[in-house]
N, CA, C and O of each residue as an XYZ file, in Angstrom:
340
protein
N     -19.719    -13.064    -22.425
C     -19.127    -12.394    -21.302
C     -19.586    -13.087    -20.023
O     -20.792    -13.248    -19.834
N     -18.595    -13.546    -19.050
C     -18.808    -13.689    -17.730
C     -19.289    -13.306    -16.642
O     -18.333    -12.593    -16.336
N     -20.027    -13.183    -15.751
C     -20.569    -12.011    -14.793
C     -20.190    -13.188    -13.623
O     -20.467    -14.364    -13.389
N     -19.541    -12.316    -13.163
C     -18.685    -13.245    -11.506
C     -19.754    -12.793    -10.745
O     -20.777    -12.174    -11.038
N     -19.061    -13.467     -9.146
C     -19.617    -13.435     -8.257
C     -20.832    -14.285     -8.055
O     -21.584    -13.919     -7.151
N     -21.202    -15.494     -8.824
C     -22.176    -16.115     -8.403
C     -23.472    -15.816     -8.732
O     -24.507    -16.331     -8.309
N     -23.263    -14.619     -9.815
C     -24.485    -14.116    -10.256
C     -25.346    -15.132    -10.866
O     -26.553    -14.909    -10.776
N     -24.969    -16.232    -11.486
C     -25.779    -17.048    -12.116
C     -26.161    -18.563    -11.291
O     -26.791    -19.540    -11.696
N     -25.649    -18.353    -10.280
C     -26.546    -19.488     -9.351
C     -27.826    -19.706     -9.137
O     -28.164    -20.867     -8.908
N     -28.618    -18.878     -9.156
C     -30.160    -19.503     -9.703
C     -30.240    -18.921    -11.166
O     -31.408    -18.640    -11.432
N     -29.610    -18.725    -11.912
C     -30.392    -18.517    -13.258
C     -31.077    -19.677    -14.448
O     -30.494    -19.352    -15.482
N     -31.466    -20.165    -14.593
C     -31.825    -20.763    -15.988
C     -31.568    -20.782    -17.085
O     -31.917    -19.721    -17.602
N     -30.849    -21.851    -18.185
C     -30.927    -21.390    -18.999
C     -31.952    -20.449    -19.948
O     -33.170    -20.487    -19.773
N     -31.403    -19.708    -20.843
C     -32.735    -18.859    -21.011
C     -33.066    -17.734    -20.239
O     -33.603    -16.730    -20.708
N     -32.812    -17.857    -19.284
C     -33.501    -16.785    -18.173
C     -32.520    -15.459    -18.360
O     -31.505    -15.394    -19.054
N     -32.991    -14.640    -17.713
C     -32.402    -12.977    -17.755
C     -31.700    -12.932    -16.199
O     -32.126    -13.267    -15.094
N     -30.226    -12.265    -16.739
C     -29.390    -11.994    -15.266
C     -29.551    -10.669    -15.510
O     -29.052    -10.354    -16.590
N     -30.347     -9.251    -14.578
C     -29.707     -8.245    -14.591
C     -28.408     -7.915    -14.284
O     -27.679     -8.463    -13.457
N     -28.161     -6.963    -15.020
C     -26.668     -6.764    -14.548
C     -26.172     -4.804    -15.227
O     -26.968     -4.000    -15.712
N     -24.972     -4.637    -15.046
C     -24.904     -3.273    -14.747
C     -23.105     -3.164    -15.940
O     -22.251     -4.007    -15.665
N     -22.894     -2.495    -16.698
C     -22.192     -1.978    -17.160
C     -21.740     -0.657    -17.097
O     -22.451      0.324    -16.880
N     -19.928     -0.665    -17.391
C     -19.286      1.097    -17.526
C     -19.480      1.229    -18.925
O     -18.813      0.421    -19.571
N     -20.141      1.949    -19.548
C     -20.906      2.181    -20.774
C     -19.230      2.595    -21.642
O     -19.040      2.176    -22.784
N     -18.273      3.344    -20.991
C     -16.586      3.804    -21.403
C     -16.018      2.393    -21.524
O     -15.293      2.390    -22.519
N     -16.035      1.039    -20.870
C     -16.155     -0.195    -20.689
C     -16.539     -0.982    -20.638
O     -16.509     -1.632    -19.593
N     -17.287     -1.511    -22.009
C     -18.427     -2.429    -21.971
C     -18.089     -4.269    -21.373
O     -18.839     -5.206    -21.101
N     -16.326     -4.060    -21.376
C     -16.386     -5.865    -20.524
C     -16.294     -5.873    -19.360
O     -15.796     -6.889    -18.874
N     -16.758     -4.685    -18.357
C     -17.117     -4.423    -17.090
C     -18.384     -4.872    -15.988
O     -18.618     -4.219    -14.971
N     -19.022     -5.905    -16.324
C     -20.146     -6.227    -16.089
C     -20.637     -6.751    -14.526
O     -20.090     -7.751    -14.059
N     -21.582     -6.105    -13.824
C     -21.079     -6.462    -12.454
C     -22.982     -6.812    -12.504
O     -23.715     -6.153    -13.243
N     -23.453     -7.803    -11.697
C     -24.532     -8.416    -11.426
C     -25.374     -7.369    -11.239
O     -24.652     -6.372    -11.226
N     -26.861     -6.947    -11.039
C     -27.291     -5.600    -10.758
C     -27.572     -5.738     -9.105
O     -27.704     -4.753     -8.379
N     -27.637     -7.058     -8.659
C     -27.977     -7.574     -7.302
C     -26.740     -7.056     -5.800
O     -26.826     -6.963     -4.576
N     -25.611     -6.825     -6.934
C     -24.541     -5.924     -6.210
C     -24.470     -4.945     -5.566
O     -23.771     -4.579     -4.620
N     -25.513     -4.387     -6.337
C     -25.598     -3.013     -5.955
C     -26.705     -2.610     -4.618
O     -26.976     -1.434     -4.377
N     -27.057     -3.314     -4.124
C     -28.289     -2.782     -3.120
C     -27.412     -2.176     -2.412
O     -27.559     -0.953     -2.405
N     -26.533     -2.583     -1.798
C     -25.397     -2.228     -0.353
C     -25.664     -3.250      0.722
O     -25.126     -3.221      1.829
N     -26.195     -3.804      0.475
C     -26.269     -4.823      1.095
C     -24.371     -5.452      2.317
O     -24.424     -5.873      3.472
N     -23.001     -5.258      1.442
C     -22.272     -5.656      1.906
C     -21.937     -4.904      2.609
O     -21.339     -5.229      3.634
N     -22.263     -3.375      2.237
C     -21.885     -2.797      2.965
C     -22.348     -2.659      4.693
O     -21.633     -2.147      5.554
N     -24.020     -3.388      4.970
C     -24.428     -3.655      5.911
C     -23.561     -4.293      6.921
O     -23.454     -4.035      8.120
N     -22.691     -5.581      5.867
C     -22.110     -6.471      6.646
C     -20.762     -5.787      7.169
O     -20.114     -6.123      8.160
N     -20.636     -5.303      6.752
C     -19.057     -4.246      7.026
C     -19.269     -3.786      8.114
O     -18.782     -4.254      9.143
N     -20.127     -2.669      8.062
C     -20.389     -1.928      9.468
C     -20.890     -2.680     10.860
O     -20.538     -2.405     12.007
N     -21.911     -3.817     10.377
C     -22.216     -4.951     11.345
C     -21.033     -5.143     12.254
O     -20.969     -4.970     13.471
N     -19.969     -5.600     11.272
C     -19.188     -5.991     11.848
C     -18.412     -5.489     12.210
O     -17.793     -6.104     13.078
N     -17.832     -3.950     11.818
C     -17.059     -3.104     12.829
C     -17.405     -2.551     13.641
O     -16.731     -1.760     14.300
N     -19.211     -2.990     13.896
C     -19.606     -2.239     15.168
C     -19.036     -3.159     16.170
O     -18.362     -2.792     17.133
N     -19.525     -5.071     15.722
C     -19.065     -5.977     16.932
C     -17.779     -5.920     16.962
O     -17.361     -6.723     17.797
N     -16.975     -5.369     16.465
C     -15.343     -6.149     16.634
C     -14.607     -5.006     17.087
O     -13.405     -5.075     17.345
N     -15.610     -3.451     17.243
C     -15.850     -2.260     18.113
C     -15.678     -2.115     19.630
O     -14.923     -1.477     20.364
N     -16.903     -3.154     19.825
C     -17.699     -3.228     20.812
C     -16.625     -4.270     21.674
O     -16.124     -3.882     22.729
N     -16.368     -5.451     21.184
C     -15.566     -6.462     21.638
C     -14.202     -5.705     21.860
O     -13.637     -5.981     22.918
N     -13.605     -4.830     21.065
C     -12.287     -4.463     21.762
C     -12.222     -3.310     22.693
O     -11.154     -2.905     23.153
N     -13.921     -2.538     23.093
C     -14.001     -1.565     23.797
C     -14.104     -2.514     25.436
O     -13.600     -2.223     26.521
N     -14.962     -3.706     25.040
C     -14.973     -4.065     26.553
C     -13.886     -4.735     26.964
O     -13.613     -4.800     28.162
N     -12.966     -5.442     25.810
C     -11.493     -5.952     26.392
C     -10.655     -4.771     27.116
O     -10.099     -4.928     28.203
N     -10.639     -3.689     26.447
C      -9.950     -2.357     26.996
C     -10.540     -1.957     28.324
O      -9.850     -1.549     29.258
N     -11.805     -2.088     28.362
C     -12.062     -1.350     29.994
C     -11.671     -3.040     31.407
O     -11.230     -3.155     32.551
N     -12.122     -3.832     30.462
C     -11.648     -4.847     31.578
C     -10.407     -5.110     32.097
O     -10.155     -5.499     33.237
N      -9.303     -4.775     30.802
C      -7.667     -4.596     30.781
C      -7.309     -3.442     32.183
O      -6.551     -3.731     33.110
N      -8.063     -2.109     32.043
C      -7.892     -1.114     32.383
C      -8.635     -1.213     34.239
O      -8.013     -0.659     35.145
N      -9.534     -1.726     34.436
C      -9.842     -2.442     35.745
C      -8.660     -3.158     36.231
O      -7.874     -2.801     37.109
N      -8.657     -4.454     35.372
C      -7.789     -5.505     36.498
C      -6.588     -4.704     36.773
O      -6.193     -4.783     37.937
N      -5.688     -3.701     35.717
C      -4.749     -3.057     36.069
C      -5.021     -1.849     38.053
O      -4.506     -1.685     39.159
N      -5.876     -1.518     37.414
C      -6.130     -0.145     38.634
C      -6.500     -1.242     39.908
O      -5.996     -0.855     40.962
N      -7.156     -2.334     40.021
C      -7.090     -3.333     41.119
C      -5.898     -3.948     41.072
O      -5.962     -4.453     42.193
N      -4.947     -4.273     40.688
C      -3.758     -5.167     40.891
C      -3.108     -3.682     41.465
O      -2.779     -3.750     42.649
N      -2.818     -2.036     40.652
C      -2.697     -1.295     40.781
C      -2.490     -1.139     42.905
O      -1.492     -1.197     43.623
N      -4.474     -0.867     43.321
C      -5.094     -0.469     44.567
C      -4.492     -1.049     45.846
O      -4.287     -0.627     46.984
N      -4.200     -2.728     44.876
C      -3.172     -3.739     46.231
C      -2.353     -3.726     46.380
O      -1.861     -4.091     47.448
N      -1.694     -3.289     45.380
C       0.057     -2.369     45.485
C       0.528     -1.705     46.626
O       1.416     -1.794     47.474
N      -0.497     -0.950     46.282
C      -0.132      0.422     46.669
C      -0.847      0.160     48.285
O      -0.237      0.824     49.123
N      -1.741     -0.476     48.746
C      -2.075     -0.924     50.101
C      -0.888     -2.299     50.550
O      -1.128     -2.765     51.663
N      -0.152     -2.698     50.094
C       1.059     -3.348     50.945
C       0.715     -4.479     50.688
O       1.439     -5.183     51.392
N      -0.245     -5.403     49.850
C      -0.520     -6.620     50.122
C      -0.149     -7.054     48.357
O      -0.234     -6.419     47.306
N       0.104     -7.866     48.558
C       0.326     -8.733     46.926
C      -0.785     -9.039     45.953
O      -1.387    -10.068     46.260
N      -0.923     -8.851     45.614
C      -2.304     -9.545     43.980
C      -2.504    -10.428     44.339
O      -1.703    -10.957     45.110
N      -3.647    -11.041     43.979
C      -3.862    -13.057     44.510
C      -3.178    -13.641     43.516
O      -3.610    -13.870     42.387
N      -2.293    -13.842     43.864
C      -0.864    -14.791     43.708
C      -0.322    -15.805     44.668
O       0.310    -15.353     45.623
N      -0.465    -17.084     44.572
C      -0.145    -18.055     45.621
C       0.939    -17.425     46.396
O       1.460    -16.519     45.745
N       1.489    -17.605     47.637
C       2.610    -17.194     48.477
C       3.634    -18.766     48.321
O       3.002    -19.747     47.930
N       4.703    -18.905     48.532
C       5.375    -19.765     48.184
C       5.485    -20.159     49.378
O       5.546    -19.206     50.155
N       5.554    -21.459     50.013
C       5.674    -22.104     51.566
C       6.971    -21.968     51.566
O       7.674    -22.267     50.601
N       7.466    -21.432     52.825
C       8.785    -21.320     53.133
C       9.207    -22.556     54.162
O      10.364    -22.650     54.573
């Protein structure tokens, strides 16, 4: 039987891979090193940054609007070149 995922990249011949079976499914075999949660660390890691990164795109979106907004509404144009007449 096969055990994916790279489970046997340091093993030895000879040597012992723990690993984890569905006892209802014995060709179910998943590395035992799987299991810490470890990926799951990386998951949340990363939906905190990719969180965080679209919370500060949104408030910066939401600024330049209410300033392009402020010059509007005071009579003067956005800094936008004026065209030489």
């Amino acid at each position: 039987m096969d055990v994916g995922d790279g489970s046997g990249a340091d093993a030895k011949p000879g040597g012992r891979v723990p690993v984890v079976y569905n006892p209802s499914d014995p060709k179910k075999v998943r590395h035992a090193d799987r299991l810490d949660g470890s990926d799951a660390d990386g998951i949340r890691l990363g939906s905190v940054v990719i969180g965080l990164l679209a919370a500060g795109f949104l408030v910066g979106t939401a600024r330049e609007v209410m300033r392009v907004k402020e010059q509007t509404e005071a009579g003067k144009a956005p800094d936008t070149p004026r065209p030489e007449a």
